[in-house]
C-alpha positions as a Markdown table, in Angstrom:
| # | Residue | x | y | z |
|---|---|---|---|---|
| 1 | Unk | 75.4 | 85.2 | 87.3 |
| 2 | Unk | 78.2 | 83.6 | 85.9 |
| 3 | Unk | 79.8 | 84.3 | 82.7 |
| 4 | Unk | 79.8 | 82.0 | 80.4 |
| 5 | Unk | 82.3 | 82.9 | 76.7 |
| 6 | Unk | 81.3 | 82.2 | 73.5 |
| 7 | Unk | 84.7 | 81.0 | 73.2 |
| 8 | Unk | 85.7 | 78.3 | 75.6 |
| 9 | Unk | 89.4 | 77.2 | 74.3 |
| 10 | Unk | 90.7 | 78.6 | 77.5 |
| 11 | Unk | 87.8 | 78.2 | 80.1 |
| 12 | Unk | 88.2 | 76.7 | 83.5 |
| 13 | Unk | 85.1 | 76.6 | 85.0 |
| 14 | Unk | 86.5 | 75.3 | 88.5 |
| 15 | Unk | 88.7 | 78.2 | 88.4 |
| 16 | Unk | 86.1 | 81.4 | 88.1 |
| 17 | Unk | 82.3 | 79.5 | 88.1 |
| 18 | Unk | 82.1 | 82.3 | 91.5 |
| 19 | Unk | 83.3 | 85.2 | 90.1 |
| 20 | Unk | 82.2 | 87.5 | 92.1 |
| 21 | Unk | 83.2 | 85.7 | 95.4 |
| 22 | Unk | 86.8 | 85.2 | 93.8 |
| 23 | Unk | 87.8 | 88.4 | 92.5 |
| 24 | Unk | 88.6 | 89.5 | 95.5 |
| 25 | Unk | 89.0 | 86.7 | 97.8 |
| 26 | Unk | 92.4 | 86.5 | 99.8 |
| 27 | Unk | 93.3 | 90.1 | 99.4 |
| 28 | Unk | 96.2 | 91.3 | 101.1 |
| 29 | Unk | 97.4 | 94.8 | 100.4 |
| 30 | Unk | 100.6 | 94.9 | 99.9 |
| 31 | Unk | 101.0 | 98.3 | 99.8 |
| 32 | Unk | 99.2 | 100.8 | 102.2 |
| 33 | Unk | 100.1 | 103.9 | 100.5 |
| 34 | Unk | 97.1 | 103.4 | 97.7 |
| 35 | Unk | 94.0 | 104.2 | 98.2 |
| 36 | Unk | 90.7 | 104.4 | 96.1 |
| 37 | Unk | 90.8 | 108.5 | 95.5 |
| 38 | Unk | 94.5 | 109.3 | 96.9 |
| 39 | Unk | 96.8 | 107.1 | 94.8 |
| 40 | Unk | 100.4 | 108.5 | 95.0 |
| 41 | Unk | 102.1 | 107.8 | 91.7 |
| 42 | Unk | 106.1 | 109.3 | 92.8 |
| 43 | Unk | 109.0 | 108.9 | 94.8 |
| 44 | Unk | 111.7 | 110.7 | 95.4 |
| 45 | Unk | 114.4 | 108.5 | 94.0 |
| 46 | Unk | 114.7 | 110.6 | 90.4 |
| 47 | Unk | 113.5 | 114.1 | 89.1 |
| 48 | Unk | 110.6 | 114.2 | 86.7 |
| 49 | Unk | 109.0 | 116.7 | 85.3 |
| 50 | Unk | 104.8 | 117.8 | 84.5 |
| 51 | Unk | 103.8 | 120.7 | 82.1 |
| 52 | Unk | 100.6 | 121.9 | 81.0 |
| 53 | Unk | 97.8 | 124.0 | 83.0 |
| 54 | Unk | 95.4 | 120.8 | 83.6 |
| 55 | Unk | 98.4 | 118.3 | 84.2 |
| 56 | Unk | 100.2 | 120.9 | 87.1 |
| 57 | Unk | 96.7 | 121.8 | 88.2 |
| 58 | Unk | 96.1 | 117.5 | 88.7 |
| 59 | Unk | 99.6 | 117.3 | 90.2 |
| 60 | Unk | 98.8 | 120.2 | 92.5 |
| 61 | Unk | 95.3 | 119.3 | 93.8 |
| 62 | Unk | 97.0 | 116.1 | 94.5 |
| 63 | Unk | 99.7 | 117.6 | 96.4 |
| 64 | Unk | 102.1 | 115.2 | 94.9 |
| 65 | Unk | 106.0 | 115.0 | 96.1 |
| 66 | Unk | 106.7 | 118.1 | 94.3 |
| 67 | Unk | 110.1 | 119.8 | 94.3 |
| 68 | Unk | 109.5 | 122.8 | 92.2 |
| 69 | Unk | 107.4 | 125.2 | 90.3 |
| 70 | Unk | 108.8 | 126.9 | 87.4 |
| 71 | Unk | 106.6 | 129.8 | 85.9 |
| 72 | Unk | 107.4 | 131.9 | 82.6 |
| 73 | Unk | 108.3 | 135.1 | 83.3 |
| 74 | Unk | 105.5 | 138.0 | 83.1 |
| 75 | Unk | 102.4 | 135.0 | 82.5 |
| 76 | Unk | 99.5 | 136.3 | 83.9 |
| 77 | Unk | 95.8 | 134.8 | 83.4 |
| 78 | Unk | 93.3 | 133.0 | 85.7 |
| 79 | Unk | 94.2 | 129.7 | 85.4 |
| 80 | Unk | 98.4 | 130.7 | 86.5 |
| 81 | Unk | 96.8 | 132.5 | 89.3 |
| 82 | Unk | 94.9 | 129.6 | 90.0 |
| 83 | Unk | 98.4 | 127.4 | 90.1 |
| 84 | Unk | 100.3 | 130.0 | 92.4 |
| 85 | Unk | 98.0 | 129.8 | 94.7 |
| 86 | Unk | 97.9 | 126.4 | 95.0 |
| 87 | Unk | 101.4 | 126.1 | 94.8 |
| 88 | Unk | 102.0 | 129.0 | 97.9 |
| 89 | Unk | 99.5 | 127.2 | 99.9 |
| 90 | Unk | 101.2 | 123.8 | 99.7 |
| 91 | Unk | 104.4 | 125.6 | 100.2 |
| 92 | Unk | 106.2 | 124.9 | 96.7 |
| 93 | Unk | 108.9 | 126.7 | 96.1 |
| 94 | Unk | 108.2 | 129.1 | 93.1 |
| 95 | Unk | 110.8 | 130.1 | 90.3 |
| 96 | Unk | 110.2 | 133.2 | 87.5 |
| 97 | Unk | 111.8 | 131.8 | 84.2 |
| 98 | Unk | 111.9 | 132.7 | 81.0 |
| 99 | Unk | 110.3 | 130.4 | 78.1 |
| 100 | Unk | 113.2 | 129.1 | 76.8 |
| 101 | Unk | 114.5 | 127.9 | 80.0 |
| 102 | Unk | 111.2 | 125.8 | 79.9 |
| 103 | Unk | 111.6 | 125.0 | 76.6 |
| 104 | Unk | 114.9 | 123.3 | 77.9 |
| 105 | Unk | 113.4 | 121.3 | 80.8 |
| 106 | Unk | 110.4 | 120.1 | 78.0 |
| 107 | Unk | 112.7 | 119.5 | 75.0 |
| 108 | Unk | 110.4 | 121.9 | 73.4 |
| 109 | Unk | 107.2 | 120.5 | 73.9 |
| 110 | Unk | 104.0 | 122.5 | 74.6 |
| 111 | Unk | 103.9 | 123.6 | 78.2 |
| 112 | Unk | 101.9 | 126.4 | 78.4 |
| 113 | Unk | 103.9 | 128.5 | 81.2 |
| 114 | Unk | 104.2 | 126.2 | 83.9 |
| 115 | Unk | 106.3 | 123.4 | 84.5 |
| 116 | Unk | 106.9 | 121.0 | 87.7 |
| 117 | Unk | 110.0 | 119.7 | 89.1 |
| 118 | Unk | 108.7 | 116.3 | 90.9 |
| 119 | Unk | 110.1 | 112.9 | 91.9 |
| 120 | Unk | 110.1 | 110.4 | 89.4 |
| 121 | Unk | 107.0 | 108.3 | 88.9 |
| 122 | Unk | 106.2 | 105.7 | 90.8 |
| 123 | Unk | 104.1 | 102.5 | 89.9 |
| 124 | Unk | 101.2 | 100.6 | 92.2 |
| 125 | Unk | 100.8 | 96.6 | 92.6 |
| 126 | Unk | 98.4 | 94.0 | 91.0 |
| 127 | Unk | 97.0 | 93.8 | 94.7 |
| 128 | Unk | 96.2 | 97.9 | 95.0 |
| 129 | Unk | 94.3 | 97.3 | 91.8 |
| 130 | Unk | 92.0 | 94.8 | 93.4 |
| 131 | Unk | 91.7 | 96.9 | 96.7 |
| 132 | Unk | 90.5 | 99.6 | 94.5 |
| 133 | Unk | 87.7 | 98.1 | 92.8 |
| 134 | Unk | 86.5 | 96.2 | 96.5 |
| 135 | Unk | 86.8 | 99.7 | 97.9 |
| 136 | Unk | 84.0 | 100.9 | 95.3 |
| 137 | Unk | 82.0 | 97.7 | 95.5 |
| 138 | Unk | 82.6 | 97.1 | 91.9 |
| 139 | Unk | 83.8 | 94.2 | 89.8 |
| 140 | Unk | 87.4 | 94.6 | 88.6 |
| 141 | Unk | 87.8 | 96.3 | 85.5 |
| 142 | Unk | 91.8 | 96.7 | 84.2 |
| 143 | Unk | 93.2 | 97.5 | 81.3 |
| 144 | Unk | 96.3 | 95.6 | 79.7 |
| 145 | Unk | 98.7 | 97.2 | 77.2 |
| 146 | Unk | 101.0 | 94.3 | 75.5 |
| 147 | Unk | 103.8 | 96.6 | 74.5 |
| 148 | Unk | 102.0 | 99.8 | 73.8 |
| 149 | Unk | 105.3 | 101.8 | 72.5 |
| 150 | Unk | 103.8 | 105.2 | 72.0 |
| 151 | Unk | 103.5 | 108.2 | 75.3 |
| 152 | Unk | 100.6 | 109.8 | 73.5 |
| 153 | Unk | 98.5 | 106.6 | 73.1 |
| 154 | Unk | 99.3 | 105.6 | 76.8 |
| 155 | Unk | 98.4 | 109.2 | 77.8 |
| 156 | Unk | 94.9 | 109.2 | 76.0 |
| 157 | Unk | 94.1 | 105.7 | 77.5 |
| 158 | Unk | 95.1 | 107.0 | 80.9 |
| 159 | Unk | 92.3 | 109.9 | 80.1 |
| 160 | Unk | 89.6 | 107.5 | 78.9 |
| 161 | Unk | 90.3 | 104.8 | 82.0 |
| 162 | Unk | 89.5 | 108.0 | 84.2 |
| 163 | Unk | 86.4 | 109.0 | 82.7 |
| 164 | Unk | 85.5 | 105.4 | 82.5 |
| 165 | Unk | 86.1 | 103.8 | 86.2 |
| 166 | Unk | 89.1 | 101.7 | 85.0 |
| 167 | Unk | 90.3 | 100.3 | 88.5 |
| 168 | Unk | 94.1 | 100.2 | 87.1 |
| 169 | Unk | 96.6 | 99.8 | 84.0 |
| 170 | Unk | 98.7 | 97.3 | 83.2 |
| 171 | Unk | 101.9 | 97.8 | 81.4 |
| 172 | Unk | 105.2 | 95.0 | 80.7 |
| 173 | Unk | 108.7 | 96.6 | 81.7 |
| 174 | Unk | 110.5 | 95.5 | 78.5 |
| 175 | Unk | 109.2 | 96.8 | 74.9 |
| 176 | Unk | 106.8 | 99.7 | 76.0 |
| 177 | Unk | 105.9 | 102.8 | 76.9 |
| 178 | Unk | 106.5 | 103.6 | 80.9 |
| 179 | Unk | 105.0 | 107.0 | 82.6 |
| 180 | Unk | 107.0 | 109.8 | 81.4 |
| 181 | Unk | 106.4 | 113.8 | 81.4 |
| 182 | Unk | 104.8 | 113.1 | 77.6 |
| 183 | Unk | 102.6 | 110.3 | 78.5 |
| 184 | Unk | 101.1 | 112.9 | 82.2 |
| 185 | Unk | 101.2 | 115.8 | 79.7 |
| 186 | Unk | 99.0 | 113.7 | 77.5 |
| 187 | Unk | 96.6 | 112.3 | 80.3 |
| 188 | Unk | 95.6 | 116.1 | 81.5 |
| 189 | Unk | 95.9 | 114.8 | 84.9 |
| 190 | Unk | 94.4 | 111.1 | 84.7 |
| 191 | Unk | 97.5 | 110.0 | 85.5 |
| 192 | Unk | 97.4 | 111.1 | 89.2 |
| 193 | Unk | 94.4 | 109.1 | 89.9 |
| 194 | Unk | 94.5 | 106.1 | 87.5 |
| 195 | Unk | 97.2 | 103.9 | 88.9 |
| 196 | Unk | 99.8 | 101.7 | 86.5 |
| 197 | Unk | 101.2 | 98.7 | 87.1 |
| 198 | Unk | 104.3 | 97.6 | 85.7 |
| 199 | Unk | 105.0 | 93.8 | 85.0 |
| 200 | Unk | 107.9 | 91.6 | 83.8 |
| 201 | Unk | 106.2 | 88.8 | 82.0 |
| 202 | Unk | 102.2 | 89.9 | 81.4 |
| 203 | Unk | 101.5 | 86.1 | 80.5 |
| 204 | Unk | 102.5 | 85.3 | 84.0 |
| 205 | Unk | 100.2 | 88.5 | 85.0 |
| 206 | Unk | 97.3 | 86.5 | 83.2 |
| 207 | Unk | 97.3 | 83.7 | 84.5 |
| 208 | Unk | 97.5 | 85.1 | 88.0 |
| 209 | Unk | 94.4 | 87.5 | 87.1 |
| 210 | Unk | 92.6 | 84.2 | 85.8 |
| 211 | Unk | 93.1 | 82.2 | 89.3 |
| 212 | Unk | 92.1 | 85.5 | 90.7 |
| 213 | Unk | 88.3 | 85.3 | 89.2 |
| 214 | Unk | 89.2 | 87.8 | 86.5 |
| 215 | Unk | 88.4 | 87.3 | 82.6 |
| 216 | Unk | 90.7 | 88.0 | 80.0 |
| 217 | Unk | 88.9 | 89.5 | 76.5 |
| 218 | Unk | 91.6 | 90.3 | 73.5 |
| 219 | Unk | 90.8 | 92.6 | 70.1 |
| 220 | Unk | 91.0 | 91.4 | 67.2 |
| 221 | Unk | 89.0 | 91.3 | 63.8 |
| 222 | Unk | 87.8 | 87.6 | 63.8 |
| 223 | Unk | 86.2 | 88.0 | 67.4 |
| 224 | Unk | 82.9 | 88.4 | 69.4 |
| 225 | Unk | 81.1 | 91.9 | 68.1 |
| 226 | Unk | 82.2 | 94.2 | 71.2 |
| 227 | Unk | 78.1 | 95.1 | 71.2 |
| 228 | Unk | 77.2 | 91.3 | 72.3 |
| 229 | Unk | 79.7 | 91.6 | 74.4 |
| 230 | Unk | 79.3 | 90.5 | 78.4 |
| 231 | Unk | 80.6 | 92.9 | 81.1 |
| 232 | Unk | 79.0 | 91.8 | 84.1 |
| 233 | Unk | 82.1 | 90.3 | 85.7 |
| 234 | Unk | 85.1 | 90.9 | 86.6 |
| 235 | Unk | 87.6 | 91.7 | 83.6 |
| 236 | Unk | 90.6 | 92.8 | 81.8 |
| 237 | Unk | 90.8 | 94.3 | 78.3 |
| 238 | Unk | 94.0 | 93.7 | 76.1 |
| 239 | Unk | 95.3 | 96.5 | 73.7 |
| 240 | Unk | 97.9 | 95.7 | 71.4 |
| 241 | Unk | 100.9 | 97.0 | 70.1 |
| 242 | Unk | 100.5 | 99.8 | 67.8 |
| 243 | Unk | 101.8 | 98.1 | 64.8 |
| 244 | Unk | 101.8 | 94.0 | 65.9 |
| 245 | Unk | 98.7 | 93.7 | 67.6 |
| 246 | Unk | 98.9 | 91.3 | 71.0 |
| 247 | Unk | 101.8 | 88.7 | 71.1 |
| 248 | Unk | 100.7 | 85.2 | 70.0 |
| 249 | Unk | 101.6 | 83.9 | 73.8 |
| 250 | Unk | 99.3 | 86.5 | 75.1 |
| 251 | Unk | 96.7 | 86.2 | 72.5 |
| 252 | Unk | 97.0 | 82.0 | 73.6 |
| 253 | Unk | 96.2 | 83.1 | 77.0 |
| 254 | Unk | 92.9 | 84.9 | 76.5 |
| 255 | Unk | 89.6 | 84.1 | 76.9 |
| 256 | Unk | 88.0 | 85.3 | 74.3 |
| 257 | Unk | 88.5 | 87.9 | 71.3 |
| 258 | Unk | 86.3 | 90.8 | 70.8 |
| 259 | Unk | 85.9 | 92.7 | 68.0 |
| 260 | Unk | 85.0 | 96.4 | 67.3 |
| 261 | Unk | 82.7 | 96.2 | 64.0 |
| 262 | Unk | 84.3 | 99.0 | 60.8 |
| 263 | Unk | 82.3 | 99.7 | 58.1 |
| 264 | Unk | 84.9 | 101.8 | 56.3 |
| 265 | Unk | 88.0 | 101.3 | 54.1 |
| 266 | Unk | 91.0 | 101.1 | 56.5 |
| 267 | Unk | 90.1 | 98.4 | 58.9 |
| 268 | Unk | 92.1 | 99.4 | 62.0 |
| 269 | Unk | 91.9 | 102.0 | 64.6 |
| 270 | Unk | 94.4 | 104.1 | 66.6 |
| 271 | Unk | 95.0 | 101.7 | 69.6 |
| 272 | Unk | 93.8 | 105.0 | 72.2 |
| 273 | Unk | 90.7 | 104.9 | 70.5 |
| 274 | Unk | 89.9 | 101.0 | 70.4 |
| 275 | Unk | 91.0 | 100.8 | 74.1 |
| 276 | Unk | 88.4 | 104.5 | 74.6 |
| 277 | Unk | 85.3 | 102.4 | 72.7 |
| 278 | Unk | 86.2 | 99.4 | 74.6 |
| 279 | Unk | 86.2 | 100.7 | 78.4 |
| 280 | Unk | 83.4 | 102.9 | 77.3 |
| 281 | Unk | 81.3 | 99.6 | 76.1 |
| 282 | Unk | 82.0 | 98.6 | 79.9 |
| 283 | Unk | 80.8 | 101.1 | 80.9 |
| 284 | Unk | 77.5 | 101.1 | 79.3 |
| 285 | Unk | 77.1 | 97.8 | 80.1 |
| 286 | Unk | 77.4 | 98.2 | 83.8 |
| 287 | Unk | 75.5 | 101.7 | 83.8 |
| 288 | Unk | 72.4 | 101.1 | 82.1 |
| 289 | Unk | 69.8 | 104.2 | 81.5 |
């Protein structure tokens, strides 16, 4: 079934009438090293670093291009015993600190004992996106974050794009976020299996997606209520800067705006938690009961 927008200011209907046949029609990987379930997000070009239990746990059961493990001195519970035997059996090198020295390597932030020396991380292409999604016989599903400026909020959308079957993340270089220690601190280990893709010019990106088969949905308050909303074909979901919302040239270049109904006094929402209620509205629509 085609889709058919309530909007049609931007609809090309000899561009994406065969969705399904179009998505991914064409396909050449261009890069072998992604697949569906073992997507390797570092190279060795730069030192990074992962803390947390549930982010070094990820990073370990991943067995990512680690370089070392740094443990704080006289730590002892299951979960540390857990991460040192991981760690010995993928033959990481082990070091006994004290806190602050991994207070040092986190500027302070919360790392719970354990901290990862890895390469620096590494971004996938528009193509390993599609490969994913053909790889799980699924329609593409991506999410696109014009100039998401906050690690936390990247973090958190990482997590819910996990849980929710998000085939990939799109991200512009210039004016947001990139993947930083924060941001896979944040993600509890999403972001070892949700890949990002990094952009110069995501109006460019658009239009490519578009003579791709994909559809393009915006938010925004004068839009389509998310609930009569139409998932059954392959799509991508813009999330707008924290405090501007989507750029007018991208906001030119959707499809069609969708809007999450509020009933209370402050009508806004935290951008992870639009982006969580919009993949999960996906979701339900392609998983009914």
């Amino acid at each position: 079934m085609s889709y058919k927008p309530n909007n049609k200011k931007h609809y090309n209907k000899s561009n994406r009438q065969n969705h399904k046949k179009r998505a991914t029609k064409g396909f050449q990987p261009k890069n072998e090293r992604f697949e569906s379930s073992e997507i390797s997000l570092h190279d060795s070009e730069q030192p990074d670093f992962i803390y947390g239990r549930h982010a070094v746990l990820a990073a370990l059961e991943k067995n990512q291009k680690i370089n070392k493990l740094f443990v704080q001195e006289a730590l002892s519970n299951p979960e540390i015993t857990t991460i040192l035997a991981l760690a010995k059996q993928n033959r990481i090198q082990v070091q006994n600190v004290p806190k602050t020295k991994l207070n040092d390597l986190t500027d302070n932030a919360v790392h719970q004992g354990v901290v990862l020396s890895i390469a620096a991380f590494e971004y996938a292409e528009l193509d390993d996106l599609f490969e994913i999604a053909e790889k799980r016989e699924e329609q593409p599903f991506f999410m696109i974050l014009d100039g998401i400026e906050d690690p936390f909020n990247l973090g958190s959308i990482l997590r819910s794009a996990d849980a929710t079957g998000v085939h990939g993340i799109i991200i512009p270089k210039r004016r947001s976020v990139s993947l930083t220690s924060t941001v896979a601190k944040t993600s509890t280990g999403a972001i070892e299996h949700v890949p990002v893709v990094r952009v110069t010019n995501i109006t460019q990106t658009i239009d490519e997606l578009k003579k791709r088969g994909v559809w393009i949905f915006g938010t925004d308050m004068n839009g389509t209520d998310y609930r009569r909303w139409k998932t059954d074909c392959p799509l991508a979901v813009v999330i707008g800067n924290e405090g501007k919302g989507i750029s007018r040239l991208v906001k030119d270049s959707v499809d069609e705006m969708v809007t999450i109904p509020m009933t209370g006094h402050v009508q806004s929402l935290n951008a992870g938690v639009a982006s969580a209620l919009m993949m999960y509205e996906v979701y339900r629509g392609r998983h009914n009961l």
